[in-house]
C-alpha positions as CSV (number, residue, x, y, z in Angstrom):
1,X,103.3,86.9,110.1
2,X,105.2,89.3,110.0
3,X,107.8,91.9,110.1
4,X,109.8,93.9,107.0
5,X,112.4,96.8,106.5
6,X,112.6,99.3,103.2
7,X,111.4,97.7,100.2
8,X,113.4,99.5,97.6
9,X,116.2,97.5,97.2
10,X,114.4,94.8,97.2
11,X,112.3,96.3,94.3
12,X,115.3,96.8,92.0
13,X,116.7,93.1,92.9
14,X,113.3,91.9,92.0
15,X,113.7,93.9,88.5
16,X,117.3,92.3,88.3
17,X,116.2,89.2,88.7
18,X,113.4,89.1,86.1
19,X,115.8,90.2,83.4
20,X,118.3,87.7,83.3
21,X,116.8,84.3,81.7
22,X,117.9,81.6,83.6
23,X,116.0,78.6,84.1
24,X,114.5,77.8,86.9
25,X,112.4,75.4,89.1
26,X,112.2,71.7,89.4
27,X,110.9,69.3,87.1
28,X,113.4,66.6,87.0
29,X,111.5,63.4,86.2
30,X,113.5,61.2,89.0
31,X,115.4,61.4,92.7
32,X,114.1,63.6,95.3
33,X,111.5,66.6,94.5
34,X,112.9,69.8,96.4
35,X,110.8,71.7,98.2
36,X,112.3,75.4,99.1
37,X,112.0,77.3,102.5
38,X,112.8,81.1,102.6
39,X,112.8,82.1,106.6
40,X,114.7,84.1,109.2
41,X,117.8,82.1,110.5
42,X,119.1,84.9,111.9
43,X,118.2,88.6,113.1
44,X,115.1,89.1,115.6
45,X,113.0,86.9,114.2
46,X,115.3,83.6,114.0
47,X,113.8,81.8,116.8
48,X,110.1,81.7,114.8
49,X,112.3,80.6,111.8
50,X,114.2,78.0,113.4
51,X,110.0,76.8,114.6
52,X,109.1,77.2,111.3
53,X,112.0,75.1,109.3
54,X,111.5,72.5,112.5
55,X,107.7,72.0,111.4
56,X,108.8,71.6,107.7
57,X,111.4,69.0,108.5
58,X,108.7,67.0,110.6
59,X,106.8,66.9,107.6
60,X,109.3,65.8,104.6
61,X,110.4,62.8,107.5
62,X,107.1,62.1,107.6
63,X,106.3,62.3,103.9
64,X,109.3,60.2,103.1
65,X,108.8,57.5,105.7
66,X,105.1,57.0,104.7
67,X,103.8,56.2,101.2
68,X,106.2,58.7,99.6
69,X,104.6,60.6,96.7
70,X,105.2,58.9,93.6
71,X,107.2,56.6,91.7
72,X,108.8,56.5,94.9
73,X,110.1,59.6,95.2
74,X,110.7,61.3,98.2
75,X,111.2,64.7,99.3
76,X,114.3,66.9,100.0
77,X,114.6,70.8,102.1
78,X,116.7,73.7,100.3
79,X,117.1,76.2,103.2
80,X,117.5,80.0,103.1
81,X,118.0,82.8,105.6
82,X,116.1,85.5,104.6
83,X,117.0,87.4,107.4
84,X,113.1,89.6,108.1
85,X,114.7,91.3,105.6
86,X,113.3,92.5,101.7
87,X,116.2,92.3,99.9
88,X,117.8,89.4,101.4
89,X,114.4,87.4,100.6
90,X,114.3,88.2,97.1
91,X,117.8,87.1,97.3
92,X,117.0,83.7,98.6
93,X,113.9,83.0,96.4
94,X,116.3,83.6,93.4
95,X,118.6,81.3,94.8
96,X,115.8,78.9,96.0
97,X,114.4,78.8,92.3
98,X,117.3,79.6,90.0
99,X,119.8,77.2,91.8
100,X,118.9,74.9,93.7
101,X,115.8,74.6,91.2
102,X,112.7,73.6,94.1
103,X,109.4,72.9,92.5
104,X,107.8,75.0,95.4
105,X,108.4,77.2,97.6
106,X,107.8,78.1,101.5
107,X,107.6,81.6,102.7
108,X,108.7,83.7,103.7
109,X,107.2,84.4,107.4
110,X,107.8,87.9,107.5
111,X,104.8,90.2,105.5
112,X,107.8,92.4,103.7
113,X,109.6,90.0,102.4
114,X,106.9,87.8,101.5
115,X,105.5,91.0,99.3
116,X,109.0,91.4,98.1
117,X,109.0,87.8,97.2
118,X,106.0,87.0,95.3
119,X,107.0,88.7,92.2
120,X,109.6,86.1,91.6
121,X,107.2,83.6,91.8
122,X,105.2,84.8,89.2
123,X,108.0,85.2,87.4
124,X,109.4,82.0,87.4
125,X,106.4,80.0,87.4
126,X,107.0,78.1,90.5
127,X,104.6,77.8,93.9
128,X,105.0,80.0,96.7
129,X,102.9,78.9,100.0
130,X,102.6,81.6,102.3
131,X,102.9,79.6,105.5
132,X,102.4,83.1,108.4
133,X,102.7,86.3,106.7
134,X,99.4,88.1,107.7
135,X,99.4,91.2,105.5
136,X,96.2,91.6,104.0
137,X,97.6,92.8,100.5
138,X,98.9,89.2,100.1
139,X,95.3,87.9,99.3
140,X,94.7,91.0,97.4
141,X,97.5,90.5,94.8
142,X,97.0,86.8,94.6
143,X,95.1,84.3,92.7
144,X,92.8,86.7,90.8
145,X,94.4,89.6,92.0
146,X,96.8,88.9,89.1
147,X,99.7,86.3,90.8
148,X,98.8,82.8,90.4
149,X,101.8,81.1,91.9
150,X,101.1,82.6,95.4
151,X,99.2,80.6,97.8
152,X,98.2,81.7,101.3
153,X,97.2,78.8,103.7
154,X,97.2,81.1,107.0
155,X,94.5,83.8,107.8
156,X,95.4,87.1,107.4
157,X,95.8,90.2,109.9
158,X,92.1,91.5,108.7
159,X,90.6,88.2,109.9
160,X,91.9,87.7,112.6
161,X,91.2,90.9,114.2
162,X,88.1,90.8,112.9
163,X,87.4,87.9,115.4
164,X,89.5,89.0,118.2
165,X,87.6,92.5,118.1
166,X,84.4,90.4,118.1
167,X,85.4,88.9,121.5
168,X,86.8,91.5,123.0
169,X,82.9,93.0,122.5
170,X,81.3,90.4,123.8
171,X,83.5,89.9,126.8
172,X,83.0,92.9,127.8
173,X,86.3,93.3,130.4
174,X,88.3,95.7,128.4
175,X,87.1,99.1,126.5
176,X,90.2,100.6,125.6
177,X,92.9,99.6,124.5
178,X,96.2,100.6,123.5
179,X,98.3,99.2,120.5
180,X,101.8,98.1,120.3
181,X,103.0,97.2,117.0
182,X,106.6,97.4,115.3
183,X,107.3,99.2,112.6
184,X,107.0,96.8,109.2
185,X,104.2,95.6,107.4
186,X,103.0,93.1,109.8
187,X,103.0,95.3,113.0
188,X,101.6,98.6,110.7
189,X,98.8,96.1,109.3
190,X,97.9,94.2,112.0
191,X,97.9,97.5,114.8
192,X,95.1,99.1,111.6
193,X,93.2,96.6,111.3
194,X,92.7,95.8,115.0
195,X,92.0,99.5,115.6
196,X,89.4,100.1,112.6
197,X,87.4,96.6,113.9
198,X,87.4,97.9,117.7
199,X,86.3,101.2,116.6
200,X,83.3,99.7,114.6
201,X,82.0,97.3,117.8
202,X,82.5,100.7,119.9
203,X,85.7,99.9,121.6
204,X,88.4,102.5,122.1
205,X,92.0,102.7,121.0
206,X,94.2,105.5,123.3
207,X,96.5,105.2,120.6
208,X,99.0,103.0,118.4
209,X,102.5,102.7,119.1
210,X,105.0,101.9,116.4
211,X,108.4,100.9,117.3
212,X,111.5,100.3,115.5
213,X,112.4,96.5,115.2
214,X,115.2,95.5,117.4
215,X,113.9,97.8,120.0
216,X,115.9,97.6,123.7
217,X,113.7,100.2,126.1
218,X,110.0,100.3,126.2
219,X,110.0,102.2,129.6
220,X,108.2,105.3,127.6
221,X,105.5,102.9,126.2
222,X,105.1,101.8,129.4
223,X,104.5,104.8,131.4
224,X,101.9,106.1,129.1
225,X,99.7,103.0,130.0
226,X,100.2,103.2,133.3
227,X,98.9,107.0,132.9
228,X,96.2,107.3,129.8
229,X,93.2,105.4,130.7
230,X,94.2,102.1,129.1
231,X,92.4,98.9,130.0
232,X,94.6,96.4,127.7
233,X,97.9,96.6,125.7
234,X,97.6,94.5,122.1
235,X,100.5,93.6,120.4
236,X,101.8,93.0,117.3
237,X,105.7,92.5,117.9
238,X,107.5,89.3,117.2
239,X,110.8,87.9,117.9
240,X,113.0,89.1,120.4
241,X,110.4,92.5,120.9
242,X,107.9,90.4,122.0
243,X,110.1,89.1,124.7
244,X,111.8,91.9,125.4
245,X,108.5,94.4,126.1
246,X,107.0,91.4,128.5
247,X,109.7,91.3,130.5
248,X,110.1,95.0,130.5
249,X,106.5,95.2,131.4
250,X,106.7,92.5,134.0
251,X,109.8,94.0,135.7
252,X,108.0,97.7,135.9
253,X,105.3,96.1,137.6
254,X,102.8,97.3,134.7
255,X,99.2,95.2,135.6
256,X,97.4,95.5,131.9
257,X,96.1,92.2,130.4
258,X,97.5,91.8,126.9
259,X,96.4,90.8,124.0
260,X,96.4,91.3,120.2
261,X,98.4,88.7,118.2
262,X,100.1,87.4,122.3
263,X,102.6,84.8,121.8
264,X,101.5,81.9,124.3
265,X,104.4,80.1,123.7
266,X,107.7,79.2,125.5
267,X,109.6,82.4,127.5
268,X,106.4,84.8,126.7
269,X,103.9,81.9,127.9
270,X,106.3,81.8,131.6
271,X,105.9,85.7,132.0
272,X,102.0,86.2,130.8
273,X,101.3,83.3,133.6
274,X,102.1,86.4,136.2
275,X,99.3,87.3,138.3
276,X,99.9,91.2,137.0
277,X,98.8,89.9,133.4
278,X,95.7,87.8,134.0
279,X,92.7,87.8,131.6
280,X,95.6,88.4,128.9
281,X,94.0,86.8,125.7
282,X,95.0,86.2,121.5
283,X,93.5,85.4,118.7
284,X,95.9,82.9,116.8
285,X,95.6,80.0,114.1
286,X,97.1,77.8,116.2
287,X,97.6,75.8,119.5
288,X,98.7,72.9,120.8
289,X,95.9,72.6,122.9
290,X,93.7,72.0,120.1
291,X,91.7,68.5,121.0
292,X,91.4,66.8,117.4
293,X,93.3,63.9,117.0
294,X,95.5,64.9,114.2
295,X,96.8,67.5,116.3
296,X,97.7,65.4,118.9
297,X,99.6,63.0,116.9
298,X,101.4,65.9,115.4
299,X,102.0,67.6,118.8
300,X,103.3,64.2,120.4
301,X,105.6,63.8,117.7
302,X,107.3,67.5,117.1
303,X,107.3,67.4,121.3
304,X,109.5,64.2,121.0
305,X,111.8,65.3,119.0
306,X,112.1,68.7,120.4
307,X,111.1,68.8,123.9
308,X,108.9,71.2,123.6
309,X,105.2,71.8,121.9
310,X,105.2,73.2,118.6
311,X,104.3,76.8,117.7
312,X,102.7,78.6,115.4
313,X,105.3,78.4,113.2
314,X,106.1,75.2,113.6
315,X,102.3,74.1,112.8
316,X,102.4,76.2,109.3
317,X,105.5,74.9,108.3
318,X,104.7,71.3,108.8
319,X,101.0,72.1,107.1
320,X,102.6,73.6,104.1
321,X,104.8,70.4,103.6
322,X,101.8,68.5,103.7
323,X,100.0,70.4,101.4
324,X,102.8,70.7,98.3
325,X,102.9,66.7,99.1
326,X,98.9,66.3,98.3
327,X,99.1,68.5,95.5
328,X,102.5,66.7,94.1
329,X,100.4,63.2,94.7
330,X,97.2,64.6,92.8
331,X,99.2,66.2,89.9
332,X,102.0,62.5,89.9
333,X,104.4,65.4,88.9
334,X,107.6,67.8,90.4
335,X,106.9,69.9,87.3
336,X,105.8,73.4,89.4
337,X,103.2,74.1,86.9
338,X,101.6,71.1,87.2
339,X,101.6,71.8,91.2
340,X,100.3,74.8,91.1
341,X,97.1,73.5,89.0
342,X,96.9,71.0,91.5
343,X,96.8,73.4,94.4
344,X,93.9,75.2,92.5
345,X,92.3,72.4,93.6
346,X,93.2,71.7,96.8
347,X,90.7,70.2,99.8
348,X,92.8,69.0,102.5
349,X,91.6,68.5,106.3
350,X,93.8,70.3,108.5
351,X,95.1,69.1,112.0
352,X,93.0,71.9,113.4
353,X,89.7,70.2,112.6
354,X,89.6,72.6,109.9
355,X,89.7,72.6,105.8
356,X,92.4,73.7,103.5
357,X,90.9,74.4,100.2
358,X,91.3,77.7,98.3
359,X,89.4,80.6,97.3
360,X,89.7,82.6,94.2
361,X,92.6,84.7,95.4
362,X,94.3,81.8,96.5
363,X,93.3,82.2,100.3
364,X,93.2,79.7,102.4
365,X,90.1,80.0,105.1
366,X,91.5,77.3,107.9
367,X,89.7,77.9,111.8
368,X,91.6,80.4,114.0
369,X,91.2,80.2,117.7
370,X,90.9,82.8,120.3
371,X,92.7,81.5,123.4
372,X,92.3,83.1,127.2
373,X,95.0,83.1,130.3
374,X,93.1,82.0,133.1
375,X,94.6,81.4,136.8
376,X,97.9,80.6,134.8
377,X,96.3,77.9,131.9
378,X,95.4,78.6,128.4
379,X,92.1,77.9,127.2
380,X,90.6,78.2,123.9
381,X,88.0,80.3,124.4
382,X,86.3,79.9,120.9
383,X,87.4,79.0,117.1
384,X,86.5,81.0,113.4
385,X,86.4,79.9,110.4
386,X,88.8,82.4,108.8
């Protein structure tokens, strides 16, 4: 997914980083094989980090109680905060790589950081899954696009609203719409290329909002809705924003469906249920919902241990465990060059009933689902192949 701040400081730590000659990345030939994870642990986007590292832990448990890897070998998490935050993402990917020496790497949530990130990949030879950063210049600079060691296994913001648009056509309930979106790479991606593929199935946009991160009053958002002809308020704010404009909007009385990238999950799930939100609809790569049984061993197990489903997050991070595991099995190695030829050749089923293999910018084209609020219950109203 997601969000981002300035990227020039984290251009020059980037440019630090690639001068000094350190080793880096795994390789030992015995004992664990580390896998890294670069995430928000704090800041406004923590709670989808905290999902995120809870998916990945599921996994490695998994991993390491099943038939391992090889040799016996089993596998072992290097945290870092990252923080949504450029600078402090290149930061951890150093550390990640440099010091803790992973032979992969999981990251880094937020689009910004994840762009800030990649470089050091490249540089250091070592795997970098993309997990749910949606920018669209991800795929672009990957694979062919010139950075080998970067591998995106979620659908990015183009996709998506490519499909969500689609729907929105065909449903015919909403013709314009307004656009929420924060202000970082994922909200300023995601709000333009939702509005270009309304525009182009002859749906209207009464404009795009772009708020600050960390934003506490949406009341002027608000007002305009009620006021310029808007049938439908997408969003593309995470974290605490999300949150924060749904109950905003719920508390102002504001009776607008939602959709966009809506988070149909935990407190955001309780308030969209509100009779003054129905028809509110998303277009996500993931739900608990979904009726294969892979996913419902996987959902029974996180929901054990957590008491709750798992999220988006949660489903990426455990599928990008799983995915460094089949390519670590295939290639019989930790050496991170030999798992990133592996991944070249990746063809793993997902637990969406979907394939992960990847194309020749190192894009992964897994099914995303459009789901639908109706009289308080989610239903997937369709799937893609992304």
């Amino acid at each position: 997914m997601r969000c981002t701040g300035t990227l020039a400081m984290a251009t020059a730590l980037i440019l630090a980083a690639a001068g000094c000659g350190g080793t880096a990345g795994g390789g030992e030939e015995s004992g664990p094989i580390k896998i890294g994870l670069s995430t928000p642990l704090s800041g406004a986007a923590a709670s989808l980090g905290e999902n995120e590292r809870r998916g990945v832990e599921l996994a490695i448990e998994q991993v390491n109680d099943g038939a391992g890897l090889f040799g016996g070998r089993k596998l072992r998490l290097a945290a870092e905060d990252n923080a949504c935050n450029p600078t402090e993402g290149a930061s951890s990917l150093t550390k990640l790589i440099t010091k803790q020496r992973v032979s992969a790497v999981i990251g880094a949530l937020c689009s910004g950081v994840t762009l800030s990130a990649m470089p050091l990949a490249k540089r250091h030879r070592v795997p970098f899954i993309v997990s749910t950063s949606t920018s669209p210049d991800i795929t672009t600079a990957s694979g062919k696009g010139g950075n080998e060691f970067t591998f995106r296994i979620n659908p990015s913001d183009a996709t998506l609203a490519n499909a969500l648009a689609t729907y929105l056509a065909s449903a015919g309930k909403i013709r314009r719409l307004a656009i929420l979106a924060e202000d970082s790479t994922y909200g300023r991606t995601g709000a333009k290329a939702l509005s270009e593929a309304l525009k182009q199935r002859g749906l209207g946009v009464t404009g795009i909002d772009y708020v600050p991160q960390g934003t506490a009053d949406f009341s002027t958002q608000i007002s305009k809705y009620r006021n310029n002809g808007t049938q439908g308020v997408a969003l593309y704010v995470s974290g605490a924003d999300h949150l924060g404009f749904l109950r905003q909007a719920a508390g102002a009385g504001l009776r607008l469906p939602m959709t966009g990238r809506v988070e149909f999950e935990g407190q955001n799930l309780q308030i969209l249920k509100k009779e003054q939100f129905a028809g509110s609809s998303s277009v996500y790569p993931y739900s608990s919902l979904i009726n294969t049984p892979q996913n419902a061993k996987f959902t029974q197990a996180y929901q054990s241990r957590h008491k709750t489903p798992p999220t988006y997050e949660s489903f990426e991070g455990y599928n990008a465990v799983m995915v460094i595991a089949d390519a670590v099995r295939r290639a019989k190695s930790s050496d991170p060059v030999d798992i990133q030829k592996a991944l070249v050749n990746l063809n793993m089923p997902s637990l969406t009933g979907g394939t992960v293999k990847f194309d020749d910018h190192n894009q992964a084209h897994d099914k995303a689902f459009i789901l639908q609020l109706k009289k308080g219950d989610i239903t997937i109203e369709s799937d893609v192949t992304t």
